[in-house]
N, C-alpha and C positions, 0 to 999 in steps of 0.2 A: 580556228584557234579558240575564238568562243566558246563552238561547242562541244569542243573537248574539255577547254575548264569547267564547261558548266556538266557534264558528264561524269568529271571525278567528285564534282561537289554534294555531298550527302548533309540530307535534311537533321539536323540536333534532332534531338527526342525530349518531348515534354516535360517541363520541372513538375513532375508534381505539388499539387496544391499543400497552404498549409493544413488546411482542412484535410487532407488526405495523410500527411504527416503526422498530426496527431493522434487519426483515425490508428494508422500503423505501430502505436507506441502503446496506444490503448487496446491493441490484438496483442503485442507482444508481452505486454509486462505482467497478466495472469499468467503465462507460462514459465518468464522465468522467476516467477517466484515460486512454480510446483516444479521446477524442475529442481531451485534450490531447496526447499523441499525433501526431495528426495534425495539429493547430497549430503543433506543434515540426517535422513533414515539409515544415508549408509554408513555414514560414519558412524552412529550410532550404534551401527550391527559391529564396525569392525572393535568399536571400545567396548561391545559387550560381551566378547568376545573374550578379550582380556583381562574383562573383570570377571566373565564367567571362569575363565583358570585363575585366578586369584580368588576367588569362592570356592573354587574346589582344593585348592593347597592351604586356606582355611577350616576347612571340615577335616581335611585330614589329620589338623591341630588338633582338632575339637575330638576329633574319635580317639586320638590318644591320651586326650585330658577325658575321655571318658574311660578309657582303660586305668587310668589316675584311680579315678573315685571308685571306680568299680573295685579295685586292690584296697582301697580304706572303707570300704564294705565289706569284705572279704575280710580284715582285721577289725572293726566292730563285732563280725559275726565271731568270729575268734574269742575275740575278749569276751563276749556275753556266754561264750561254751566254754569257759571254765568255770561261770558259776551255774550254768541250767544245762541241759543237753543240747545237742548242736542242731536239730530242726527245731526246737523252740528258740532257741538261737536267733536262727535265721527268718524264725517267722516275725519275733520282737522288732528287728532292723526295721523286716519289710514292712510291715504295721506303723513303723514312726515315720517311714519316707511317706507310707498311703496317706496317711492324715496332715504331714505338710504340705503335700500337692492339692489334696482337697483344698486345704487352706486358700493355698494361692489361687486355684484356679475357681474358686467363689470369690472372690477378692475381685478379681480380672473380671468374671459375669458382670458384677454388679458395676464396676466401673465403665464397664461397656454399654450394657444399658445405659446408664445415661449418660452417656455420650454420644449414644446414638439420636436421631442422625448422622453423619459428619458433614453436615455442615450449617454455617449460621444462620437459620432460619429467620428468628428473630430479625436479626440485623437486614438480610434481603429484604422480606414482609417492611420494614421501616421505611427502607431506600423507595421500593416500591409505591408507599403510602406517600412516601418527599415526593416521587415524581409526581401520582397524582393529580396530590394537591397541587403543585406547579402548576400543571396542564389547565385543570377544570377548577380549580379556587375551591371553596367551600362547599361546591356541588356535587365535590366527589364521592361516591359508596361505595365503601372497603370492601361491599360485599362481593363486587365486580370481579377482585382479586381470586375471590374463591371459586368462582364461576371461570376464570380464565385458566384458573388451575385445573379445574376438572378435564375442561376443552385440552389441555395440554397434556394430561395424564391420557384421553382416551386417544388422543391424536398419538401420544409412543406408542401405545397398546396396538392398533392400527399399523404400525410402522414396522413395530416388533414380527406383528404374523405377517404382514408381506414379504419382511425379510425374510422370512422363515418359509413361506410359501417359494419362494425365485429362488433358494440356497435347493430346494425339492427340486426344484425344475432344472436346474440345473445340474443335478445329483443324476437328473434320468437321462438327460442331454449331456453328457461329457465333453463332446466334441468343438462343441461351440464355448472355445471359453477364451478369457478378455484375451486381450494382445498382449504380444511379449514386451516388457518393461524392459528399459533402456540399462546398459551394464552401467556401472559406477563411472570408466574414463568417454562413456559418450557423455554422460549428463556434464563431467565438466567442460568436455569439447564444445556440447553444443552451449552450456551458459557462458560459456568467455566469447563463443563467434556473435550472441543475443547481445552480451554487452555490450559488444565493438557497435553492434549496428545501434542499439539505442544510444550510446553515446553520439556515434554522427548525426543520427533525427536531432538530437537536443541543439545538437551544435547548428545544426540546418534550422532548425524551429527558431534560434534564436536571433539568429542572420538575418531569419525571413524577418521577422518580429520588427530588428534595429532598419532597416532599408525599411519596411512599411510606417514607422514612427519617423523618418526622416523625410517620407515623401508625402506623409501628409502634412507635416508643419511645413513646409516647402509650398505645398498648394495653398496653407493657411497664410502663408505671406506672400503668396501673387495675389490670393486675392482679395487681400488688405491693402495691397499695393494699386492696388485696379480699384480700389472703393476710393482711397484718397486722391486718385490720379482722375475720378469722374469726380469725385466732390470740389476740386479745384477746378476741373471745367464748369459745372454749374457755375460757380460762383463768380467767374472772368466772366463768364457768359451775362450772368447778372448784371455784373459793373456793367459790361458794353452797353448791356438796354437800358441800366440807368444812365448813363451819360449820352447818349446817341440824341435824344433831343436837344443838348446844349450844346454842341459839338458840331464844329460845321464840316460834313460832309468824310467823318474820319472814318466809317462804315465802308466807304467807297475806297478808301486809299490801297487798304492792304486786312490780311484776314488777322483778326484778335487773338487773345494769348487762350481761350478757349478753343478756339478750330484749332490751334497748333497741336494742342496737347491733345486734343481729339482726334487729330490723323497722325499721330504717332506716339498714342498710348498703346500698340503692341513693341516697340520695340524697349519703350522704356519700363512696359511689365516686366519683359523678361530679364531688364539688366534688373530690376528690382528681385525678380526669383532668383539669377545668378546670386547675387549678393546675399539673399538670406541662404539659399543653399550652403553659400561656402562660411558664411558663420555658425550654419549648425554643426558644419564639417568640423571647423577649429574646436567648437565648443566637446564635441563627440572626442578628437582628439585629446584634449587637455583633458576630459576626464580619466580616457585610458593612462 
C-alpha cells in the first residue's frame, strides 16, 4: 500500500524565483506597449478613414463654392463688356485676380521666411546652455553645443544614405521581406491574454515581497530574543560567581538560573518567534 501511494504521488514543479518574475514583466511590458502601439496605428487608420470621406464631401463643397465665384466672374466680366469689348473684359478681371494673388502669395513668402525654422531654437540652444551649466558649473563651452550639432547633422546624413542604401537592397531582393504584421483583432487578443498575465506576476511579485518582509522581521525577533535570553544567562552566571565565595556550598546543591535558561533557550526562542510572528500577523491584519 505504500507503494502504491507513493506511485500516485507527483513531485510540485518549482515556484519560480522572484528574480525570475520580474525578469518575465521586464520581457513582457516592451511588447505590450508595441503592441498597444499598433492598436493606437490602427485605429488611427480606421478614423482616417472617415475623416478622409468627410474631406472629400468637403471639397465637393468647396468645388461648388468654386463654381459660385467662378459665375461672379462671369458677371464682372459682363458688367466690364458693356463699357469695353468682351476680351478686354476678360482680360481686366484676369489682371486684378493676377495681382491679388501676387499680393498674397509674397505676403505668405516673407512670413514664412521667417518663420522658418519651425522650431524654437533659441529657446532649445537656452535649455541646452541651463543643463550645461548644471552639469560642469562655469567650466562649461557653448562651443561644445556647436560641435555636438555638427556630430549629430553628419550622424543623420550617415543614417539617411544607409537607409537609402538597405531600401536598394531590398528593391533587388524582393523576396526577403519583414514578416507579416499581426491583424488588428489578434493585437487586441494578444494585449488582454499580456495583461492577464502581468497582472498575476504583479499579484505574485507582491505576495512574494509581503511573506519575505514577514519572514525576516520574524527572524529579526528570534534573534533578539536569543540575544536577550543569552544576555540574561551571562548575567545569572555572573551573580553565581559573585556570590559563590560567600555562599556555603550552594554551587553543589542544584544548577543556577543561568544553566536553566541555557539548556532550554531553544524552546523558549521559538515561543518567543511564535509570538512575534503572530503579532506581525495581527498587525498585517488590522492594516488590511
Amino acid at each position: 500500500m505504500a507503494q502504491q501511494g507513493a506511485g500516485h504521488t507527483r513531485t510540485a514543479a518549482p515556484r519560480p524565483s522572484l528574480v525570475d518574475l520580474i525578469k518575465v514583466v521586464l520581457r513582457l511590458g516592451p511588447k505590450q506597449i508595441n503592441d498597444e502601439i499598433q492598436l493606437a496605428i490602427g485605429q488611427m487608420k480606421t478614423k482616417g478613414i472617415a475623416a478622409g470621406i468627410a474631406a472629400a464631401l468637403m471639397v465637393v463643397g468647396l468645388v461648388f463654392l468654386t463654381f459660385l465665384v467662378v459665375a461672379l466672374i462671369v458677371a464682372a466680366v459682363a458688367a466690364f463688356g458693356l463699357i469695353f469689348e468682351l476680351w478686354a473684359a476678360a482680360l481686366i478681371v484676369a489682371g486684378i485676380f493676377l495681382l491679388i494673388a501676387a499680393v498674397f502669395v509674397l505676403i505668405g513668402l516673407l512670413r514664412l521666411k521667417k518663420a522658418m525654422p519651425l522650431m524654437p531654437e533659441d529657446a532649445i540652444r537656452g535649455l541646452r546652455l541651463d543643463l550645461g551649466v548644471a552639469k560642469e558649473g562655469s567650466s562649461f563651452d557653448p562651443r561644445t553645443l556647436d560641435r555636438q550639432d555638427a556630430e549629430r547633422r553628419r550622424k543623420k546624413e550617415e543614417a539617411k544614405r544607409e537607409a537609402q542604401e538597405r531600401k536598394k537592397q531590398q528593391a533587388k531582393t524582393p523576396g526577403e521581406g519583414s514578416p507579416k504584421k499581426p491583424s488588428y483583432r489578434e493585437l487586441l487578443r494578444r494585449t488582454a491574454q499580456r495583461r492577464e498575465h502581468l497582472g498575476s506576476l504583479h499579484d505574485e511579485i507582491r505576495e512574494r515581497s509581503d511573506k519575505e518582509s514577514l519572514k525576516s522581521e520574524a527572524q529579526g525577533g528570534v534573534a533578539g530574543l536569543k540575544e536577550k535570553l543569552r544576555g540574561a544567562g551571562r548575567s545569572a552566571g555572573d551573580a553565581d560567581a559573585g556570590e559563590a565565595p560567600q555562599g556555603s556550598g550552594a554551587d553543589h546543591e542544584g544548577p543556577s538560573a543561568g544553566d536553566f535558561v541555557a539548556a532550554r533557550w531553544k524552546p523558549l526562542a521559538v515561543l518567543g518567534a511564535s509570538a512575534a510572528a503572530g503579532a506581525v500577523f495581527l498587525r498585517e491584519l488590522t492594516k488590511r
